[in-house]
KOLKEPA-769795 format. One record per residue: residue number from 1; x, y, z of N, C-alpha, C in turn. Coordinates in nm, 3 decimals, padded with zeros to 5 digits, always signed. Example, Ala and Ser with C-alpha at 12.3 -4.5 7.8 and 13.67 -1.06 7.14 Angstrom:
<pts>
{1; {+01.319; -00.569; +00.780}; {+01.230; -00.450; +00.780}; {+01.320; -00.330; +00.780}}
{2; {+01.285; -00.225; +00.708}; {+01.367; -00.106; +00.714}; {+01.290; +00.003; +00.787}}
</pts>
This chain:
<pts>
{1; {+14.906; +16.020; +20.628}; {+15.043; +15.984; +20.657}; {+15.055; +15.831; +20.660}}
{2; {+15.158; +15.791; +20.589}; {+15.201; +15.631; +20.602}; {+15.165; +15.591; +20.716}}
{3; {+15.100; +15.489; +20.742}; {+15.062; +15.385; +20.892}; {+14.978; +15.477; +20.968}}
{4; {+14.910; +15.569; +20.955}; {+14.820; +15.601; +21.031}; {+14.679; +15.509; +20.976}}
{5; {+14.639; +15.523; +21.150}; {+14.494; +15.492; +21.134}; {+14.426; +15.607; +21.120}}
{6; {+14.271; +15.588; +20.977}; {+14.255; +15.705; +20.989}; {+14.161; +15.699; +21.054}}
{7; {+14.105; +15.841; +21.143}; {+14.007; +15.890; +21.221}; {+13.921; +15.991; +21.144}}
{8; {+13.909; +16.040; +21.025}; {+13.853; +16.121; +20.967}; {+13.813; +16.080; +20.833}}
{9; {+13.756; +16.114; +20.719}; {+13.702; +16.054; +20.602}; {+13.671; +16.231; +20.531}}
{10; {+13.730; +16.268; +20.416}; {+13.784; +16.382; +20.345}; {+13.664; +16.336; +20.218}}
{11; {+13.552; +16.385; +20.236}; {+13.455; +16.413; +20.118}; {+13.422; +16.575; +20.084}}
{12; {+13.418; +16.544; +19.928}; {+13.401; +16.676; +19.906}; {+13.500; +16.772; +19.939}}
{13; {+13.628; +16.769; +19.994}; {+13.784; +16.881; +20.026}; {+13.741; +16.893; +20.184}}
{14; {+13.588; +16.835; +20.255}; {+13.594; +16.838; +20.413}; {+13.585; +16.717; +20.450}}
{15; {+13.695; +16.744; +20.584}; {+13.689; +16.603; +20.673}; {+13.581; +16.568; +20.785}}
{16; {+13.531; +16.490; +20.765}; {+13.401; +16.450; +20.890}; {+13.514; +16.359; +20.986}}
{17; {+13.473; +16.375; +21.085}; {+13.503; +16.246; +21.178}; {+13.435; +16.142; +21.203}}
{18; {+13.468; +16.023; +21.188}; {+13.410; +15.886; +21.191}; {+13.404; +15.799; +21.281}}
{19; {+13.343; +15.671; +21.322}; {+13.351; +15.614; +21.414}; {+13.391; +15.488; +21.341}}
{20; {+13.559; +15.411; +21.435}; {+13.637; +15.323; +21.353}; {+13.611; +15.216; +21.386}}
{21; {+13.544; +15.200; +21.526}; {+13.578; +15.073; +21.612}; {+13.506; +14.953; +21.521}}
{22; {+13.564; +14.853; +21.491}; {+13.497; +14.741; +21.470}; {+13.409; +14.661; +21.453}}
{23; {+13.317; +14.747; +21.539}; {+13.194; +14.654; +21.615}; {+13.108; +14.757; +21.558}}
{24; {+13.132; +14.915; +21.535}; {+13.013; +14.967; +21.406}; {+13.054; +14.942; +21.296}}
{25; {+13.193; +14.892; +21.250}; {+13.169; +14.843; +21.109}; {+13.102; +14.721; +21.068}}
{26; {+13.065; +14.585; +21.179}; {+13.056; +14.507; +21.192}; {+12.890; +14.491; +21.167}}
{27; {+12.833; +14.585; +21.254}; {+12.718; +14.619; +21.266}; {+12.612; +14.670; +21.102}}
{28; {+12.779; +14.782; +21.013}; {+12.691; +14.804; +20.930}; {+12.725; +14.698; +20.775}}
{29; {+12.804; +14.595; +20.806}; {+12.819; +14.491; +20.745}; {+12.683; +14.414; +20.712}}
{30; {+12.672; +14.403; +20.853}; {+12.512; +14.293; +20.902}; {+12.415; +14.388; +20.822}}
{31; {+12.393; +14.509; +20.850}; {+12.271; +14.603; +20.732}; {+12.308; +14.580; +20.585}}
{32; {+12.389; +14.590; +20.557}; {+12.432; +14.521; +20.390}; {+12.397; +14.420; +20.380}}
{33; {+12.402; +14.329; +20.440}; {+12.353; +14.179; +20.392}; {+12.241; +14.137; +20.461}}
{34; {+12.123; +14.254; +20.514}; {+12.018; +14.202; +20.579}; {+11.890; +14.158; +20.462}}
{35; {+11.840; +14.095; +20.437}; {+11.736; +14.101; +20.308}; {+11.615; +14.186; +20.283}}
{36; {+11.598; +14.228; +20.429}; {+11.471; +14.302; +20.463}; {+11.522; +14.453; +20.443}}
{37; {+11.623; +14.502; +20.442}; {+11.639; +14.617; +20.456}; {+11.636; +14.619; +20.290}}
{38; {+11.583; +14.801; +20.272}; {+11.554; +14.843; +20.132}; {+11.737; +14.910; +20.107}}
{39; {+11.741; +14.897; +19.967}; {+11.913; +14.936; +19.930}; {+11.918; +15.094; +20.039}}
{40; {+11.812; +15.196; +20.019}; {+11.824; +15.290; +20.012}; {+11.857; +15.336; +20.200}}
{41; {+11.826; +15.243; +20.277}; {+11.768; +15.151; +20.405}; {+11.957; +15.158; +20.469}}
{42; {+12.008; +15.053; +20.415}; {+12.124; +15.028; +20.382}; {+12.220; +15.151; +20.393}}
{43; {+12.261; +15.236; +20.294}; {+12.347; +15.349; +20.245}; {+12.290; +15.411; +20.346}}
{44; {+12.137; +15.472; +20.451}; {+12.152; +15.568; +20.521}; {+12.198; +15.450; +20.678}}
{45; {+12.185; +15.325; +20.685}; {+12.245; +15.275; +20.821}; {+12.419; +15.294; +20.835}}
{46; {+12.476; +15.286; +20.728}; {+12.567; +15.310; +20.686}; {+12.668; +15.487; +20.708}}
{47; {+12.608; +15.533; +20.648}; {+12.645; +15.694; +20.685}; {+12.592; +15.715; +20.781}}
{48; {+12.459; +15.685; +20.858}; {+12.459; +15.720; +20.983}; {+12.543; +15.685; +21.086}}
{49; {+12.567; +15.587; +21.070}; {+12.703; +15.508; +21.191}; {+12.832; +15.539; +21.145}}
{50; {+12.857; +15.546; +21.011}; {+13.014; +15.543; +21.063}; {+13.069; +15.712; +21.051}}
{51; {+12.984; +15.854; +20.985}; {+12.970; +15.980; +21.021}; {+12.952; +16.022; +21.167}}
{52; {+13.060; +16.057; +21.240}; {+13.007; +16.125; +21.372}; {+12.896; +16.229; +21.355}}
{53; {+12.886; +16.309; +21.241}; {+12.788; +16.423; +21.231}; {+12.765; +16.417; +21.115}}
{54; {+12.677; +16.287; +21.074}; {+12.597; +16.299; +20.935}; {+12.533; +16.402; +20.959}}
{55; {+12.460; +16.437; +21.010}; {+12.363; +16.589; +20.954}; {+12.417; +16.707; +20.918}}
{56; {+12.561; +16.662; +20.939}; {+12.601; +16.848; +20.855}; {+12.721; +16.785; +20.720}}
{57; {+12.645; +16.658; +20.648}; {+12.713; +16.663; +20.558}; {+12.591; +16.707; +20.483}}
{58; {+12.602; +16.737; +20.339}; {+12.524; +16.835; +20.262}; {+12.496; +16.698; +20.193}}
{59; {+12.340; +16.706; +20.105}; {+12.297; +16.554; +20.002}; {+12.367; +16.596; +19.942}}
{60; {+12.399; +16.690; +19.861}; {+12.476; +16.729; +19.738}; {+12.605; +16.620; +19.772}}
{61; {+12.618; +16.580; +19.867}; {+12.772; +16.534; +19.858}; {+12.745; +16.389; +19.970}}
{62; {+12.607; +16.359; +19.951}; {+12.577; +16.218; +20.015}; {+12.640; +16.073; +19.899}}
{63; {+12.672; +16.121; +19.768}; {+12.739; +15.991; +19.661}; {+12.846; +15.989; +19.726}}
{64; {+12.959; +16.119; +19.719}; {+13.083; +16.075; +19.783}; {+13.119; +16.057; +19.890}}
{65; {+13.024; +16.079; +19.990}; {+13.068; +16.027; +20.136}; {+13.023; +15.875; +20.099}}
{66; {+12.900; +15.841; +20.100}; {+12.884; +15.695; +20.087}; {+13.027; +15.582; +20.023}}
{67; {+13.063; +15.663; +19.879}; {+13.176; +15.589; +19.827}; {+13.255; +15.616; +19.937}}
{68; {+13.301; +15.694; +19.935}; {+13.439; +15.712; +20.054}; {+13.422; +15.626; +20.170}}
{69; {+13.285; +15.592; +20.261}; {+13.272; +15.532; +20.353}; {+13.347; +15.395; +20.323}}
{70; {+13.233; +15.338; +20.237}; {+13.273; +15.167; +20.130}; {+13.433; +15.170; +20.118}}
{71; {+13.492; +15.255; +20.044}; {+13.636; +15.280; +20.044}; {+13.709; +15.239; +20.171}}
{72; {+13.653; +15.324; +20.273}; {+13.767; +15.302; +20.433}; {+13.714; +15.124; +20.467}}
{73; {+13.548; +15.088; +20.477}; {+13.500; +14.937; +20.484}; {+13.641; +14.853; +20.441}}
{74; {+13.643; +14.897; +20.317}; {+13.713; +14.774; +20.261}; {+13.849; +14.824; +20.248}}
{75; {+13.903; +14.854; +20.387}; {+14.028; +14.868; +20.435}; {+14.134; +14.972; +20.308}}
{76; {+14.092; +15.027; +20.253}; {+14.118; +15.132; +20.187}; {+14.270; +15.059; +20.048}}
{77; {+14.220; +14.971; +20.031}; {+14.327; +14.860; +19.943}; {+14.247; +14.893; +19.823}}
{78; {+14.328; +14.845; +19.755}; {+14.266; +14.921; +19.586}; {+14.205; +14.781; +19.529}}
{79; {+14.088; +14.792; +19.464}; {+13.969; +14.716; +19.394}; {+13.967; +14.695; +19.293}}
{80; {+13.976; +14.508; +19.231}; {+13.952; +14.483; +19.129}; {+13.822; +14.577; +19.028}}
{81; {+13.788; +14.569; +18.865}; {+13.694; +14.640; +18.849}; {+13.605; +14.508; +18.853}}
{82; {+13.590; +14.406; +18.830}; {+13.529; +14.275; +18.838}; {+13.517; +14.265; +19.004}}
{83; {+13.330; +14.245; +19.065}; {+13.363; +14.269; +19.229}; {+13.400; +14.076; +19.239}}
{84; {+13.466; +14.073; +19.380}; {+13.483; +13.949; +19.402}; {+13.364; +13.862; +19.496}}
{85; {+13.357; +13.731; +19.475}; {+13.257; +13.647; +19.479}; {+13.283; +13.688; +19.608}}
{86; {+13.114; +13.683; +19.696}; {+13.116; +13.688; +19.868}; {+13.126; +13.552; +19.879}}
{87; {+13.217; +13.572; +20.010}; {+13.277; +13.403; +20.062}; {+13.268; +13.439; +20.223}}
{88; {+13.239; +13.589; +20.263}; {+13.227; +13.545; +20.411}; {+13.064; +13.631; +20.434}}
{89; {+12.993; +13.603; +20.526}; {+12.878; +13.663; +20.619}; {+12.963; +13.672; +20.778}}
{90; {+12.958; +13.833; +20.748}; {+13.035; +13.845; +20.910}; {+12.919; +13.782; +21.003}}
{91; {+12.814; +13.791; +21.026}; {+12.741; +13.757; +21.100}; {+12.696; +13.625; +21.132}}
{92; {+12.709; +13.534; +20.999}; {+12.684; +13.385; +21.014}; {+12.814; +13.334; +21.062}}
{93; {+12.899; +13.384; +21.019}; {+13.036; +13.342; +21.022}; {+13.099; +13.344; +21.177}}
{94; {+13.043; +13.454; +21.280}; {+13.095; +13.523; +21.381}; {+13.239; +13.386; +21.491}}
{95; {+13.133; +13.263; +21.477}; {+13.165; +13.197; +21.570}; {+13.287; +13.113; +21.537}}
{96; {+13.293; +13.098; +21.355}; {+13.440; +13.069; +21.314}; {+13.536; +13.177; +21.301}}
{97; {+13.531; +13.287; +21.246}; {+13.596; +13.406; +21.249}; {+13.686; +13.487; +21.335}}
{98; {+13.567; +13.504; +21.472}; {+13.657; +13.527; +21.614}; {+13.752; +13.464; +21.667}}
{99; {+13.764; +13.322; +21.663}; {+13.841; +13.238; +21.723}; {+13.975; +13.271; +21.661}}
{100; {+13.984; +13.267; +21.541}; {+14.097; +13.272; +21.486}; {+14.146; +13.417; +21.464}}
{101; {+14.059; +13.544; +21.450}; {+14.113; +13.659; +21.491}; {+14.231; +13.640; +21.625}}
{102; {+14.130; +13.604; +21.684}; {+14.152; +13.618; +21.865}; {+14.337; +13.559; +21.835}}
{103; {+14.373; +13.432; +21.792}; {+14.462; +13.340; +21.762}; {+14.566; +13.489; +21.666}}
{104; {+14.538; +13.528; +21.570}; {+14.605; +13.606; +21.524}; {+14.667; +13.738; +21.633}}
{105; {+14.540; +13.783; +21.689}; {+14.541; +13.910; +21.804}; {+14.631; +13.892; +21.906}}
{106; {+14.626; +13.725; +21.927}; {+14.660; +13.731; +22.077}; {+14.585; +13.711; +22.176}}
{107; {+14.478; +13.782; +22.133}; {+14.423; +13.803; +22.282}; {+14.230; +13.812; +22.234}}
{108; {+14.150; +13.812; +22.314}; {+14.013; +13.801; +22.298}; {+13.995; +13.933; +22.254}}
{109; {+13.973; +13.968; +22.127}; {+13.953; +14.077; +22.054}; {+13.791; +14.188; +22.131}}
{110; {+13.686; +14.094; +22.176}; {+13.562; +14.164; +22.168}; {+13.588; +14.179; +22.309}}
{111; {+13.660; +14.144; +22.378}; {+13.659; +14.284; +22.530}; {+13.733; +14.337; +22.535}}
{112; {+13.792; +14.397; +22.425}; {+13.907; +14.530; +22.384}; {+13.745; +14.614; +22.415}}
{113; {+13.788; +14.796; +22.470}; {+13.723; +14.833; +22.447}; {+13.697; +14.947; +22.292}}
{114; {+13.822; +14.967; +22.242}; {+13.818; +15.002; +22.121}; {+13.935; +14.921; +22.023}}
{115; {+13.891; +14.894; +21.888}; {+13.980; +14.846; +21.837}; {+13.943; +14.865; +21.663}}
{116; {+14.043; +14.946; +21.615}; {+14.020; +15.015; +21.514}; {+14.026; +14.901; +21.407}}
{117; {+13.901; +14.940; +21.292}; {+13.829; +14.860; +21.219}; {+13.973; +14.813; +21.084}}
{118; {+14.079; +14.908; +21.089}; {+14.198; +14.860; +20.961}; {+14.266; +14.748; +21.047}}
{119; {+14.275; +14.724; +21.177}; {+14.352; +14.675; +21.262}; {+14.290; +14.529; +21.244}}
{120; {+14.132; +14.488; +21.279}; {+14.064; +14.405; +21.303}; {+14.110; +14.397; +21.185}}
{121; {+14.080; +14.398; +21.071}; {+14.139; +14.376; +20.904}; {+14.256; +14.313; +20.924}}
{122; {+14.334; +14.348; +20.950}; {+14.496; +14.299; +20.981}; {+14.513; +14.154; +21.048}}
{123; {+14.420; +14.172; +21.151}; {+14.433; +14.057; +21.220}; {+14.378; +13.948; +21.119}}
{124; {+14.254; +13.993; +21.079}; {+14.181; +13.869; +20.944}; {+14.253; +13.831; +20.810}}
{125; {+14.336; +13.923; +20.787}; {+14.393; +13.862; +20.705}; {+14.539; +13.793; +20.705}}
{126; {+14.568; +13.799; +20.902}; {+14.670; +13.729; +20.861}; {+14.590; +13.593; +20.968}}
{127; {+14.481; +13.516; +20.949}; {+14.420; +13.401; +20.984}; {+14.523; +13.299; +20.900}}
{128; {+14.515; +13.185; +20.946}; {+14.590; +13.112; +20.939}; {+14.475; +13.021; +20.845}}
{129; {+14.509; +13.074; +20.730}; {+14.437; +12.985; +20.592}; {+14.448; +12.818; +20.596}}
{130; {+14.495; +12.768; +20.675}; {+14.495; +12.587; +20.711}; {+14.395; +12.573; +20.852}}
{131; {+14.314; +12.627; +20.848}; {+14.280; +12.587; +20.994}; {+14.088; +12.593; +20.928}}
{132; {+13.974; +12.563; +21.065}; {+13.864; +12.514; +20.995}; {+13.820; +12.640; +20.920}}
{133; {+13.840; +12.751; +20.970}; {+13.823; +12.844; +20.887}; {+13.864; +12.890; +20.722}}
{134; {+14.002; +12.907; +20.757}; {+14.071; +12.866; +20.599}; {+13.986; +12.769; +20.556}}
{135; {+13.956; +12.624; +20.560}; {+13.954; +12.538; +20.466}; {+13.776; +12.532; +20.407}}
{136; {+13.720; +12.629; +20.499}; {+13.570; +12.698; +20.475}; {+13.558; +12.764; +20.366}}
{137; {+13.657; +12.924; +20.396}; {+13.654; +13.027; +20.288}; {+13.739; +12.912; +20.190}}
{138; {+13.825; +12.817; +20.159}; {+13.840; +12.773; +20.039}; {+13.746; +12.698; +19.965}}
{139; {+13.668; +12.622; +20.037}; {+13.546; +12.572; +19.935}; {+13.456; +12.722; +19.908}}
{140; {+13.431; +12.816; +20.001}; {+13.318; +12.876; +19.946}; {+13.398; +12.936; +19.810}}
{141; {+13.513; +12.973; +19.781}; {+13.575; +13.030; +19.716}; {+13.574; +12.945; +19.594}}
{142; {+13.588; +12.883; +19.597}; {+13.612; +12.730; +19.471}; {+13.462; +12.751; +19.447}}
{143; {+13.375; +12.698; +19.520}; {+13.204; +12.706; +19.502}; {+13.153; +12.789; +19.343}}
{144; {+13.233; +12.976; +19.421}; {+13.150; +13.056; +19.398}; {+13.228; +13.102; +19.255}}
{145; {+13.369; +13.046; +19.203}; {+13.454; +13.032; +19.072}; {+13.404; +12.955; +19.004}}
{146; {+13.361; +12.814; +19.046}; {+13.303; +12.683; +18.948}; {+13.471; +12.621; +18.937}}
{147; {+13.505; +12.634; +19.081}; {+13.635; +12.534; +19.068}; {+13.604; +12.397; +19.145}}
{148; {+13.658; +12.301; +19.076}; {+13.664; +12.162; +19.130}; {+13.700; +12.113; +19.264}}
{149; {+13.615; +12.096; +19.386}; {+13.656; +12.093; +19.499}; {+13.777; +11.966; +19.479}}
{150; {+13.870; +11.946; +19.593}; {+13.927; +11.828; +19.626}; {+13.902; +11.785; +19.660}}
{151; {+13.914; +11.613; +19.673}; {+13.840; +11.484; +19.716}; {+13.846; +11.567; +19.912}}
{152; {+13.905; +11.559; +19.987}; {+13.865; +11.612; +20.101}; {+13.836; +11.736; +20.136}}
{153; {+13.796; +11.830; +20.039}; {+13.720; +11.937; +20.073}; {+13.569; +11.899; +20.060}}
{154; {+13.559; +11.826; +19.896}; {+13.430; +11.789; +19.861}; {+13.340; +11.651; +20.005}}
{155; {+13.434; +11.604; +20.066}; {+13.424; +11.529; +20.177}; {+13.344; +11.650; +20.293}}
{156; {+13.436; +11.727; +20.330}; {+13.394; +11.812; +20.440}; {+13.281; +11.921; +20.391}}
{157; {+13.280; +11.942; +20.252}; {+13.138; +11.982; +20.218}; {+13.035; +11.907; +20.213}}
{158; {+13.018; +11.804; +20.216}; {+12.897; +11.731; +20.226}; {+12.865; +11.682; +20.376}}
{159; {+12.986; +11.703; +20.444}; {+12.951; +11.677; +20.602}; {+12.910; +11.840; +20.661}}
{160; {+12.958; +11.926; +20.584}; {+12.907; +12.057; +20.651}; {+12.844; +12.163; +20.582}}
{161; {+12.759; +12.140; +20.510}; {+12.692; +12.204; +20.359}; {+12.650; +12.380; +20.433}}
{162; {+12.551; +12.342; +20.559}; {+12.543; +12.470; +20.579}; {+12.642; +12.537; +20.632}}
{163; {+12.764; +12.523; +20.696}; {+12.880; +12.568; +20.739}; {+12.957; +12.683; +20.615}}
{164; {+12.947; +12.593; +20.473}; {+12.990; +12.586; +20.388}; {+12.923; +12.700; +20.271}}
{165; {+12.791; +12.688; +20.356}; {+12.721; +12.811; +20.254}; {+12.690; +12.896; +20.280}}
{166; {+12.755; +13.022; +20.127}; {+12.711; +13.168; +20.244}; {+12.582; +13.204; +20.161}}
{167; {+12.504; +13.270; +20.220}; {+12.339; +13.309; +20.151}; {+12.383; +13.435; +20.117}}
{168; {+12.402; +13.429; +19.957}; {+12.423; +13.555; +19.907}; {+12.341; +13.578; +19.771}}
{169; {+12.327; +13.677; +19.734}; {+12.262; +13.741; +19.624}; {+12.332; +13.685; +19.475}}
{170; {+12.261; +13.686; +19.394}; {+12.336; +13.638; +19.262}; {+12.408; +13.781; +19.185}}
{171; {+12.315; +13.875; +19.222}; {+12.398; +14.013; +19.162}; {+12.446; +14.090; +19.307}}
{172; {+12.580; +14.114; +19.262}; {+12.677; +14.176; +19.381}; {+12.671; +14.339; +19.337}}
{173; {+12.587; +14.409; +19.491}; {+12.557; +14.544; +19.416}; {+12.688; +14.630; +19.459}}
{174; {+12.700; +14.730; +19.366}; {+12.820; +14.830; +19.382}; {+12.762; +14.963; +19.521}}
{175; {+12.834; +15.015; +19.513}; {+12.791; +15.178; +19.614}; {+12.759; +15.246; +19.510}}
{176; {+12.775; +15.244; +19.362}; {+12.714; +15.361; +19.289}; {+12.577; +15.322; +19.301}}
{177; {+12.557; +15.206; +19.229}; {+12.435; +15.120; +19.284}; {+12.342; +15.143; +19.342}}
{178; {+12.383; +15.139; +19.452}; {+12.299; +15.180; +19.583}; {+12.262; +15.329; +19.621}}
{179; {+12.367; +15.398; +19.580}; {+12.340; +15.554; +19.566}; {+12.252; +15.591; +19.465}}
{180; {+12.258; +15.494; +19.345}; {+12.141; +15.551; +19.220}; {+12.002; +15.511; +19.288}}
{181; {+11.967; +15.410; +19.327}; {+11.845; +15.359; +19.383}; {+11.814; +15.439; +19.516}}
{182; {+11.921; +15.460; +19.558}; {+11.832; +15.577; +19.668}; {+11.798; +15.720; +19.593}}
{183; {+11.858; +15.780; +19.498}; {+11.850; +15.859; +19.481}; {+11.719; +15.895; +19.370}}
{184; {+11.710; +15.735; +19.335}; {+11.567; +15.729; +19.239}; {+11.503; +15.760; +19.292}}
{185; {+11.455; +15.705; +19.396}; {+11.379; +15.667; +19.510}; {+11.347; +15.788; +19.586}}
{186; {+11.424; +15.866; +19.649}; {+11.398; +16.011; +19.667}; {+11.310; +16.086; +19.579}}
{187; {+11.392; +16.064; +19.470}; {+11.284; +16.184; +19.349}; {+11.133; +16.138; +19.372}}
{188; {+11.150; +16.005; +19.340}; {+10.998; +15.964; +19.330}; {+10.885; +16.022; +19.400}}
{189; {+10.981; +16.007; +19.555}; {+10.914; +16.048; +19.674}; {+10.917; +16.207; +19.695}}
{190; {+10.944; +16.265; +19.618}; {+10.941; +16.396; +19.631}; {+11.048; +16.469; +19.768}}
{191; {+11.116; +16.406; +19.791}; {+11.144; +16.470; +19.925}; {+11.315; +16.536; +19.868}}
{192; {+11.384; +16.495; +19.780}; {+11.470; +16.612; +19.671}; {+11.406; +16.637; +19.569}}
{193; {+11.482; +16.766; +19.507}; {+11.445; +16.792; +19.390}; {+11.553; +16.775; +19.260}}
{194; {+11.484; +16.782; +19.109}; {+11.595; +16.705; +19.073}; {+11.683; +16.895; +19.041}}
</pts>
């Protein structure tokens, strides 16, 4: 229904119930961009947290919950087919990010005790793109295009290089991606069959 938040995730024609709050999407953000974790590592930190009862979804139907998960992640808005350059690390980022949530919210977002993960979205994207944050994600953004900084961006990048840089991968992996490599990876290991 229009403007609902959803509480459930419809794979396969069944609905699982999910966990929305923020702070496990936040959590399985940080497993996506950890370096140590294996892809396959990843996709199960992922369905384990945000499935209230991963164990009674069936593998047969572990591709489309995973997509569907990624889907609700990324606030359920429809996706270029070209992915877009990463310009934030929720986790490096935390200490510019919050402030200006908080500024959007109102109010100190992390002693809410629940606060649904489309909502926290809402609040981030209506951050106030002129402030130190905005003028961050615009160099990383320019950076990661091969656009020409401006004389005072290129200023505040050289006074804040690591501020300025996010540690990201040169290939940006998809969820099919990550579902093929786990699923290689299984066979290998014998533990499905094909």
């Amino acid at each position: 229904m229009l403007g609902q938040l959803p509480k459930t995730l419809t794979v396969c024609n069944r609905k699982y119930n999910i966990r929305t709050d923020f702070r496990v999407i936040l959590r399985i953000l940080s497993a996506f961009y950890d370096p140590d974790l294996l892809d396959r590592e990843k996709v199960f930190v992922c369905m384990k947290n945000i499935y209230v009862n991963f164990d009674s979804i069936p593998i047969d139907d572990y591709e489309e919950a995973y997509r569907t998960a990624v889907h609700f992640i990324e606030g359920d808005l429809p996706k270029d087919d070209k992915p877009n350059p990463k310009v934030v690390n929720w986790e490096k980022d935390g200490a510019l990010i919050f402030p200006e949530i908080n500024k959007a919210a109102q109010c100190e977002v992390r002693e809410k005790e629940y606060l649904h993960w489309w909502t926290f979205l809402g609040y981030f994207q209506c951050i106030d793109r002129d402030g130190l944050w905005g003028l961050v994600m615009a160099i990383r953004y320019k950076k990661a295009v091969g656009k020409k900084l401006e004389s005072y961006e290129r200023e505040f990048y050289d006074a804040n290089r690591k501020m300025c840089i996010v540690e990201s991968e040169n290939y940006i992996q998809t969820p099919e991606d990550s579902m093929a490599e786990m699923f290689r990876e299984l066979l290998k290991e014998g533990e499905i069959d094909e």
